[in-house]
C-alpha positions as CSV (number, residue, x, y, z in Angstrom):
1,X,-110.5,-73.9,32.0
2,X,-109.0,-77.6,33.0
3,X,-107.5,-78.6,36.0
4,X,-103.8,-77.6,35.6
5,X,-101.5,-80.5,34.5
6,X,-98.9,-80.5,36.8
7,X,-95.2,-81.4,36.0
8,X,-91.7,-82.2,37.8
9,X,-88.6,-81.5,36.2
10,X,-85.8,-83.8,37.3
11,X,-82.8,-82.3,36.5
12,X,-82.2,-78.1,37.0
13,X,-78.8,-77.5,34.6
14,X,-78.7,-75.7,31.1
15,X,-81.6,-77.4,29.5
16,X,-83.7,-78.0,32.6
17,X,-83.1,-74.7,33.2
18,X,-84.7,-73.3,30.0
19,X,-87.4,-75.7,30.6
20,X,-88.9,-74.0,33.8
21,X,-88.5,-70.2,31.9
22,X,-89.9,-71.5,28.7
23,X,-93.1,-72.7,30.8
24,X,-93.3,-70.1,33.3
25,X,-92.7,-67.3,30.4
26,X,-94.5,-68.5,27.6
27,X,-97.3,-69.8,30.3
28,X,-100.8,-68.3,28.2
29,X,-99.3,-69.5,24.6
30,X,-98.5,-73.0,26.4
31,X,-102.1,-73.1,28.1
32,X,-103.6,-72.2,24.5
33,X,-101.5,-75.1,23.0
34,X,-102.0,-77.4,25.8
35,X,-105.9,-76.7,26.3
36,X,-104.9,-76.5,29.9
37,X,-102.4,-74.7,32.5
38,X,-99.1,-76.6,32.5
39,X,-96.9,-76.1,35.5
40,X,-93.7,-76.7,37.5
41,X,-94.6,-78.5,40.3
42,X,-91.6,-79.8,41.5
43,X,-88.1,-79.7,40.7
44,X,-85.0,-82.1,41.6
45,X,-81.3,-81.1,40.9
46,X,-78.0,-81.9,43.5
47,X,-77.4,-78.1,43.9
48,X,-80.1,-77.1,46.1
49,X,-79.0,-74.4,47.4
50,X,-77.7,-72.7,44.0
51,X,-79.1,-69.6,42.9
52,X,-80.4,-70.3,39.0
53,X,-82.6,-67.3,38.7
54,X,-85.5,-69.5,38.2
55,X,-89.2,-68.5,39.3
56,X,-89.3,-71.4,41.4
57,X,-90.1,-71.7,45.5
58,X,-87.1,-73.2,47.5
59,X,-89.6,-75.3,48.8
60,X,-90.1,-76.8,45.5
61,X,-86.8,-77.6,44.5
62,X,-85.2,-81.2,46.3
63,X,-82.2,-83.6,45.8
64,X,-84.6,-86.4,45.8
65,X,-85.9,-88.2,43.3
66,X,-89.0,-89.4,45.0
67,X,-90.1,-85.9,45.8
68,X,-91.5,-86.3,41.8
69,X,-92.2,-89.7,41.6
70,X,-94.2,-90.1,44.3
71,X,-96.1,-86.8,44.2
72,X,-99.4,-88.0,42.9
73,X,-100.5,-84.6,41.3
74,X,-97.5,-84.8,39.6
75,X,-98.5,-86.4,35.7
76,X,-95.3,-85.9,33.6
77,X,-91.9,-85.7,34.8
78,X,-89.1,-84.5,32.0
79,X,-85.8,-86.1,32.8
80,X,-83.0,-84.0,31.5
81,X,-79.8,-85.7,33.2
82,X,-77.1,-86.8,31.4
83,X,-75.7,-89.6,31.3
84,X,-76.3,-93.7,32.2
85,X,-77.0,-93.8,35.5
86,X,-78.3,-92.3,37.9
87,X,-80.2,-91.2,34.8
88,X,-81.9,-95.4,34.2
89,X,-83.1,-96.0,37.3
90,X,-84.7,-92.7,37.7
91,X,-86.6,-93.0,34.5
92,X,-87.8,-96.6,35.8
93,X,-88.7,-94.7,39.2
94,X,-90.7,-92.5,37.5
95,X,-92.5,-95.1,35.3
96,X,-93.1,-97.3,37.4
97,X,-94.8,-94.9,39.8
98,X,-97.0,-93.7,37.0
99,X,-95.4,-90.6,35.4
100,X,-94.9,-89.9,31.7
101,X,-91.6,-88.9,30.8
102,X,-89.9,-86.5,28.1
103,X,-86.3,-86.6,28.5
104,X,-83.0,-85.4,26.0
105,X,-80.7,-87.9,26.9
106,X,-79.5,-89.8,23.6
107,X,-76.8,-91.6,25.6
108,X,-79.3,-93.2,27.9
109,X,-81.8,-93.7,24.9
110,X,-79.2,-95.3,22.6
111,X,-78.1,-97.6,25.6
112,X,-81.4,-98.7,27.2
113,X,-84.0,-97.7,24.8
114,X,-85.8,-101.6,24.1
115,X,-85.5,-101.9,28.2
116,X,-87.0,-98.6,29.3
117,X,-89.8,-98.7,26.3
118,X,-91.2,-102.1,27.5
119,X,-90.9,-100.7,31.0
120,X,-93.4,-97.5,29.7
121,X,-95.7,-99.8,28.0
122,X,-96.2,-102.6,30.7
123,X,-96.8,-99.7,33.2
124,X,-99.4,-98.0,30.5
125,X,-96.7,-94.8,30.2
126,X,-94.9,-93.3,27.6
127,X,-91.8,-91.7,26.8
128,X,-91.4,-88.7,24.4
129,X,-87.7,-87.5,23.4
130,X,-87.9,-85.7,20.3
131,X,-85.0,-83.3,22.4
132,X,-82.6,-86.3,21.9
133,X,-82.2,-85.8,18.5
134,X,-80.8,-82.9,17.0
135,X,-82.2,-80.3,19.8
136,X,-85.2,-78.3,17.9
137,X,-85.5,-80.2,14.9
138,X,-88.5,-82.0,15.0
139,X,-86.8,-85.2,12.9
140,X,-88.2,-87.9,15.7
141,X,-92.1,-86.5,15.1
142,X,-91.2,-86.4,11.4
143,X,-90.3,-90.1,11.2
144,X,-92.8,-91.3,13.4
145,X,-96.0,-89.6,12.6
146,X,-95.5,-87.4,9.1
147,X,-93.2,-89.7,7.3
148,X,-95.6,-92.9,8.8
149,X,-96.9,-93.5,5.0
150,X,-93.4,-93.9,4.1
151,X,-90.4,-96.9,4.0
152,X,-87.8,-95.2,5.1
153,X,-84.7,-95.6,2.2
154,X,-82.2,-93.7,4.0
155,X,-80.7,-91.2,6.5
156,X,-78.1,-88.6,6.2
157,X,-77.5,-86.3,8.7
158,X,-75.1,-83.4,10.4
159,X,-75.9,-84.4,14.4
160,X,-73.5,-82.9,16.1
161,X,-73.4,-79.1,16.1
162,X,-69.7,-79.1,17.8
163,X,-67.5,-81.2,15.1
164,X,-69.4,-79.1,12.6
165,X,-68.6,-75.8,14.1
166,X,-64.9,-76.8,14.1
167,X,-65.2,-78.3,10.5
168,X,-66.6,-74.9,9.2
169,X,-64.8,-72.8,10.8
170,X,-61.8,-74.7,9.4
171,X,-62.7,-74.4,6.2
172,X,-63.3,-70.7,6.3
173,X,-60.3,-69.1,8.2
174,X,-57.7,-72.4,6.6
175,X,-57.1,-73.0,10.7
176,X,-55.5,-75.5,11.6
177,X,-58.1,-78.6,14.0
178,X,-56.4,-77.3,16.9
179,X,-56.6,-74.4,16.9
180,X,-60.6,-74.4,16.0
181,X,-61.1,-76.3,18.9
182,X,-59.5,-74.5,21.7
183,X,-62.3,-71.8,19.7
184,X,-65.0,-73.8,20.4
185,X,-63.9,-74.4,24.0
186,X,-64.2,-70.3,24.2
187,X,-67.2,-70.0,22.3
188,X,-68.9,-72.5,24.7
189,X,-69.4,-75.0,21.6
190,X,-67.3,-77.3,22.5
191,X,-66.8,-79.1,26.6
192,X,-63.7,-79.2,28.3
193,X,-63.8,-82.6,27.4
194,X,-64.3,-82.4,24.0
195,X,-64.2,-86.1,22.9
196,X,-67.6,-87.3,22.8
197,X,-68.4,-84.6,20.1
198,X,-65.0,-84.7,17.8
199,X,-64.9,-88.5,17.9
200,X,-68.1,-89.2,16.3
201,X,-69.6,-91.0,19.9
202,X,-72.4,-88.3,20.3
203,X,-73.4,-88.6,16.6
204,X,-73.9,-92.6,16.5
205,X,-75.9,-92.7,19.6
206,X,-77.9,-90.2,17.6
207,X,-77.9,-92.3,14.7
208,X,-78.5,-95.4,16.8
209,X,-82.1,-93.9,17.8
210,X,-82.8,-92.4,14.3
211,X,-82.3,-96.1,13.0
212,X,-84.3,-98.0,15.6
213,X,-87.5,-95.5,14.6
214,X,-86.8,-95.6,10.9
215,X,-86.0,-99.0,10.6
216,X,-87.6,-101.2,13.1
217,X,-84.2,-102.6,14.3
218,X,-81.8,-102.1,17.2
219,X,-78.5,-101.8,16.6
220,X,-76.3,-101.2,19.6
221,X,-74.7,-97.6,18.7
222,X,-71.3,-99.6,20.0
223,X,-71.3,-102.0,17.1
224,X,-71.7,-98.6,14.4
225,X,-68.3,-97.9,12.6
226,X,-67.2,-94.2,13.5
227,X,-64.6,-92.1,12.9
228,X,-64.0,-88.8,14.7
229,X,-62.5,-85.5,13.4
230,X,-59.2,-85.3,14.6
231,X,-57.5,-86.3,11.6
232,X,-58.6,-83.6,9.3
233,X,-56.0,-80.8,8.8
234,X,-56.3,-78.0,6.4
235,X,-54.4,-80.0,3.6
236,X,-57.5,-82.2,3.4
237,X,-59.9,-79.3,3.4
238,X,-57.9,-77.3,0.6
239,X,-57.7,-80.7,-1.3
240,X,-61.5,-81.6,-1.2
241,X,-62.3,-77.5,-1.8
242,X,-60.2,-77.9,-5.0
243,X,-62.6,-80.9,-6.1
244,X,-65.7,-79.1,-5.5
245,X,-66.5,-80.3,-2.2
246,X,-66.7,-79.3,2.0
247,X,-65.7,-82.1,4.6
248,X,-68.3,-82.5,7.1
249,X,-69.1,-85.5,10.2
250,X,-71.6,-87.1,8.3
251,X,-74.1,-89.8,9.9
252,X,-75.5,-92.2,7.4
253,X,-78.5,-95.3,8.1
254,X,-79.3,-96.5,4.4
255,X,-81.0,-99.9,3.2
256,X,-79.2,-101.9,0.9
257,X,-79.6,-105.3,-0.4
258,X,-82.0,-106.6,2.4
259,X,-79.1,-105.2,5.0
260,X,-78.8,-102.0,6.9
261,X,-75.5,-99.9,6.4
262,X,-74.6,-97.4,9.4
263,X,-71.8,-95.4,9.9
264,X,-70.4,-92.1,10.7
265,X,-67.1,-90.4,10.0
266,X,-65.9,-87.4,7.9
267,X,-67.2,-87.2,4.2
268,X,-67.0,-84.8,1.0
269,X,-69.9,-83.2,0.2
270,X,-70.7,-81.6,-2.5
271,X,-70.6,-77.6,-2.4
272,X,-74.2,-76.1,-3.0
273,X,-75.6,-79.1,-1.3
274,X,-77.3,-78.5,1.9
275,X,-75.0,-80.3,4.1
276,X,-71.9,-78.7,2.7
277,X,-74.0,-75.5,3.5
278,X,-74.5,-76.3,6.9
279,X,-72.5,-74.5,8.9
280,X,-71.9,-73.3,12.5
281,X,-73.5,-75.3,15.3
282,X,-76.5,-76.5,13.1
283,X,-77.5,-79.9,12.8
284,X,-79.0,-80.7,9.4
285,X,-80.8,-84.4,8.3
286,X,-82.0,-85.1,5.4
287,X,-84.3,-88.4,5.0
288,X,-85.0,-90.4,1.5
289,X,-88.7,-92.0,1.8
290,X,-89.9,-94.2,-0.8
291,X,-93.3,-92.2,-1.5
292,X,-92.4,-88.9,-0.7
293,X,-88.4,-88.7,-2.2
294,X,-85.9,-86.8,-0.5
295,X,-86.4,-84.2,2.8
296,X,-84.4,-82.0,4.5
297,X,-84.3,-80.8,7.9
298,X,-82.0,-78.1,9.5
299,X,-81.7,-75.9,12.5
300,X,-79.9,-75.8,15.7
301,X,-79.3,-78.8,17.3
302,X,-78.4,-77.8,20.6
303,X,-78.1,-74.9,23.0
304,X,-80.4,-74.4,26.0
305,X,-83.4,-73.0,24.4
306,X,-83.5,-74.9,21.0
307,X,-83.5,-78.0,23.3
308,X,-85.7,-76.9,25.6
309,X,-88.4,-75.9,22.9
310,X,-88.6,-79.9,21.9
311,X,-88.6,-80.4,25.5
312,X,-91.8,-77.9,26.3
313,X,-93.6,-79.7,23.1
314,X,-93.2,-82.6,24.0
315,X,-94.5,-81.8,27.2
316,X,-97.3,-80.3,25.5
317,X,-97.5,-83.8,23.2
318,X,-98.2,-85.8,26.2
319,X,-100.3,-83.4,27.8
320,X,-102.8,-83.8,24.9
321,X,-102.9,-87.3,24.6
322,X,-100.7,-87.4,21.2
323,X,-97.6,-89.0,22.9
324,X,-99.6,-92.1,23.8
325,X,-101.0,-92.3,20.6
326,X,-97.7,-92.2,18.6
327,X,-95.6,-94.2,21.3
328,X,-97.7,-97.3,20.9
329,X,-95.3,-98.0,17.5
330,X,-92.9,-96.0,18.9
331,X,-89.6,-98.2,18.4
332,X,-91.4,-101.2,17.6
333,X,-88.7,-103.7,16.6
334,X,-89.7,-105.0,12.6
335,X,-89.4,-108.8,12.1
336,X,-89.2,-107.5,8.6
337,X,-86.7,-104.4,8.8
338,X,-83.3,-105.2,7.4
339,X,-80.9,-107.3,9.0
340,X,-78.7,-105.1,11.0
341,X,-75.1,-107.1,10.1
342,X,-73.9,-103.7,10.0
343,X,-70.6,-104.6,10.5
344,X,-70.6,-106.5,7.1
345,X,-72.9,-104.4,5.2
346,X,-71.8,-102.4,2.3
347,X,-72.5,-99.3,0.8
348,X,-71.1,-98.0,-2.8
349,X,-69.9,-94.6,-3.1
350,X,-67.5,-92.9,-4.4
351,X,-64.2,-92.2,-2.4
352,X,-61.3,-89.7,-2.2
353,X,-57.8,-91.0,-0.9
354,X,-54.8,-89.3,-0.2
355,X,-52.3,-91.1,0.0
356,X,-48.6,-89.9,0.8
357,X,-45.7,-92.0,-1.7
358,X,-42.2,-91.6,-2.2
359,X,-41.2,-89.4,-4.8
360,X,-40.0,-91.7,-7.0
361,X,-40.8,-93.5,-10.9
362,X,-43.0,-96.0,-11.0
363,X,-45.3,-94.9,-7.4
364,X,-48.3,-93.7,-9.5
365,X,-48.6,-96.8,-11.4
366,X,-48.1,-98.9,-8.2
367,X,-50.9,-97.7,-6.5
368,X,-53.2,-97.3,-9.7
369,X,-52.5,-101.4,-9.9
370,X,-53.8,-101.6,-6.3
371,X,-56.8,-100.2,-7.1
372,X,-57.7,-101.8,-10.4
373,X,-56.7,-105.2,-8.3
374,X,-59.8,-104.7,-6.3
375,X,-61.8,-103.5,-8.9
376,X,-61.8,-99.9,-7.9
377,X,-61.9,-97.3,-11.0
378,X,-60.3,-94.2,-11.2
379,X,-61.9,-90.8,-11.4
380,X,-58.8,-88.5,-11.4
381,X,-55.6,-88.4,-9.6
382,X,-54.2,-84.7,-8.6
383,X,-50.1,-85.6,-8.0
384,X,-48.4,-82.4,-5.8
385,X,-44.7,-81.0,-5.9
386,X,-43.1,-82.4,-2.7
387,X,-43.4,-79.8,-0.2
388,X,-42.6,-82.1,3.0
389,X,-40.3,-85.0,4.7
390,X,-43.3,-87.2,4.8
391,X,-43.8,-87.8,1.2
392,X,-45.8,-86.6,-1.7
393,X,-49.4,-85.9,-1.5
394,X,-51.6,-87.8,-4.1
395,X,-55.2,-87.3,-4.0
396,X,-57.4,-89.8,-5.7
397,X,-60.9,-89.6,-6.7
398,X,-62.8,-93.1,-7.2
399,X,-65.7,-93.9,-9.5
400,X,-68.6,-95.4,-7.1
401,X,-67.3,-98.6,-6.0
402,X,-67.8,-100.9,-2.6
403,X,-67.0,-99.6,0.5
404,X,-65.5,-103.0,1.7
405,X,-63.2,-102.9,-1.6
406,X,-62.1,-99.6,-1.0
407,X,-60.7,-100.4,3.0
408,X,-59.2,-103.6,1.3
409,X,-57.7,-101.7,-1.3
410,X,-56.4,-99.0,1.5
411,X,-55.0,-101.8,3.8
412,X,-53.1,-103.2,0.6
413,X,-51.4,-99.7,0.0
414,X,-50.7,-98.6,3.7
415,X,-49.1,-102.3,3.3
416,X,-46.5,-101.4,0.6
417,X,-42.8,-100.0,0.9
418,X,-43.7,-96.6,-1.3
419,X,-46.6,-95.3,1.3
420,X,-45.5,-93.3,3.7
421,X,-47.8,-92.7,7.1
422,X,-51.7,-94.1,6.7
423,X,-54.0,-93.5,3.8
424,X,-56.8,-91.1,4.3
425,X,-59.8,-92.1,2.8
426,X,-63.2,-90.2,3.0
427,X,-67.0,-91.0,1.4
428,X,-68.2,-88.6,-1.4
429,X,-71.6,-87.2,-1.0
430,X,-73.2,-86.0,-4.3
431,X,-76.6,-85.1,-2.9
């Protein structure tokens, strides 16, 4: 048998944590996959005096950084803080001083990713975060190395388990957003601070990273329109249920014309689909690629052990030699990838509205004009009995038509003296 391979996990909290017992109790399966013993040489973390129940030595376990980085046994370090910083300068630590690093940080990734990838390559390292992305879906080894034949067309993914617990769960007890949420704060789904999941932040740095390997290009996740979950109520969920349809936090990445279209925020998706049919804390992605057609990829996308599973292979990745293969394209920015205007790129869908009017002759033709004005067609309009103070629901279903129309259309309604509050308007999925 090989010399062990010998690894320091920065980082001792829910995934860290399932990192150490995943390679300490799964140690002869790891060793068969690896060719070679892989162990826990060293661990950092600020608690060091907290009992975690882990199979580690006190004497093993530090506050500092350098206790990894400058241990020269030590070959691969996985980096599984959160956050910017301290997170960035101890990933260029450990580069610099020779170490190979996996990590699951997405923020750090979609922030730094061009700087910290030409930091790995001038220093002859690699980094490996297939844990970023979706926890134990292996979408980043599917675009890089099994989809490698193909030109990407699009992404379409469910990345964030938390808005799509509260989504679901909405849908299938009529609960009001609320009241989900405070359920996903009990559960353990959702943080104390929920915001980074329900406003769509945690799904565009996602996207961010999905794009710059499928793509080519770097798109700051800042610039990527989102829109969070906190406007869906159970109105909108009955509405879209009557239409056939689910409402989910959808991330999208597609080519079009020469330009790449990004986004996330809420969208209707078709029932029987396997987004709408995503439910719970699953992440789902599906991927369009121009030789092999359309994939789909689902399966938790967080939790300690999910994570930690991508964490452990990619572990085992680097330990082979495969990491170093792969990571030489790895992000490789594309002179010829799409230009990423994404800001001004368009996609054509087709949309649903609700808008809320006064009840009063002549509102349904009003909008109607607005909408034929921009060269929107209609698919059907569903017209409620006034059942509140804040007008009367209409719900409007669009032919496939330009995004940009649509929000100039929108702007043109909210605009007129027979709307009452903002218009609602939502993406339809089809497939």
């Amino acid at each position: 048998m090989s010399e062990p391979v010998r690894v320091g996990v920065v980082g001792l909290g829910t995934v860290g944590s399932g990192v150490v017992r995943l390679l300490v109790q799964s140690a002869d399966h790891i060793t068969r996959q690896a060719g070679r013993p892989i162990v826990v040489e060293r661990a950092v973390c600020r608690d060091v005096g907290r009992d975690r129940g882990l199979p580690l030595p006190a004497d093993r376990v530090s506050a500092d950084i350098r206790t990894v980085s400058r241990d020269p046994s030590i070959s691969v370090a996985a980096l599984l803080v959160g956050g910017l910083e301290p997170a960035r300068s101890m990933m260029i630590d450990l580069l610099e001083h020779g170490k190979d690093v996996v990590t699951a940080n997405k923020a750090l990734l979609a922030e730094h990713g061009p700087e910290l990838f030409e930091i790995a390559r001038r220093h002859g390292r690699s980094i490996a975060f297939e844990a970023a992305v979706a926890g134990g879906i292996p979408i980043v080894a599917a675009i890089g190395e099994c989809l490698a034949a193909n030109r990407i067309e699009s992404i379409r993914g469910i990345l964030n388990g938390t808005s799509n617990f509260i989504l679901s769960t909405m849908e299938e007890e009529g609960a009001d957003y609320a009241d989900v949420l405070h359920l996903a704060q009990a559960k353990g789904f959702a943080e104390a601070d929920p915001s980074m999941d329900v406003d769509g932040t945690d799904a565009t740095q996602k996207l961010a990273i999905l794009a710059h390997l499928a793509f080519g290009v770097w798109v700051p996740w800042g610039e990527i329109p989102r829109t969070g979950i906190e406007g869906v109520d159970a109105d909108l969920m009955a509405s879209a249920a009557e239409l056939g349809y689910r409402i989910r936090l959808v991330a999208i990445a597609s080519r079009s014309e020469g330009r790449l279209a990004m986004r996330v925020a809420p969208a209707l998706v078709k029932i029987g689909t396997p987004l709408a049919e995503t439910r719970g804390a699953f992440n789902a992605v599906s991927i369009v690629g121009d030789a092999v057609g359309r994939m789909f990829f689902h399966g938790l996308g967080a939790g300690q052990m999910p994570t930690a599973s991508a964490v452990v292979a990619d572990i085992i990745d680097t330990v082979v030699g495969r990491t170093a293969i792969t990571f030489r394209t790895t992000g490789v920015l594309d002179p010829d990838s799409p230009a990423a205007r994404i800001a001004g790129a368009d996609m054509v869908q087709k949309h649903f509205l609700r808008v809320r009017v006064d009840d009063r002759p002549g509102v349904l033709s009003r909008i109607t004009g607005i909408l034929g004005e921009h060269g929107i067609s209609i698919a059907s309009v569903i017209q409620r009995d006034p059942a509140a103070a804040d007008g009367v629901p209409l719900v409007i279903m669009t032919h496939a038509c330009s995004t940009n129309a649509v929000a100039g259309a929108v702007a043109h309604i909210d605009a007129s003296d027979v709307v009452s509050g903002a218009t609602v308007c939502l993406g339809v999925l089809d497939d």
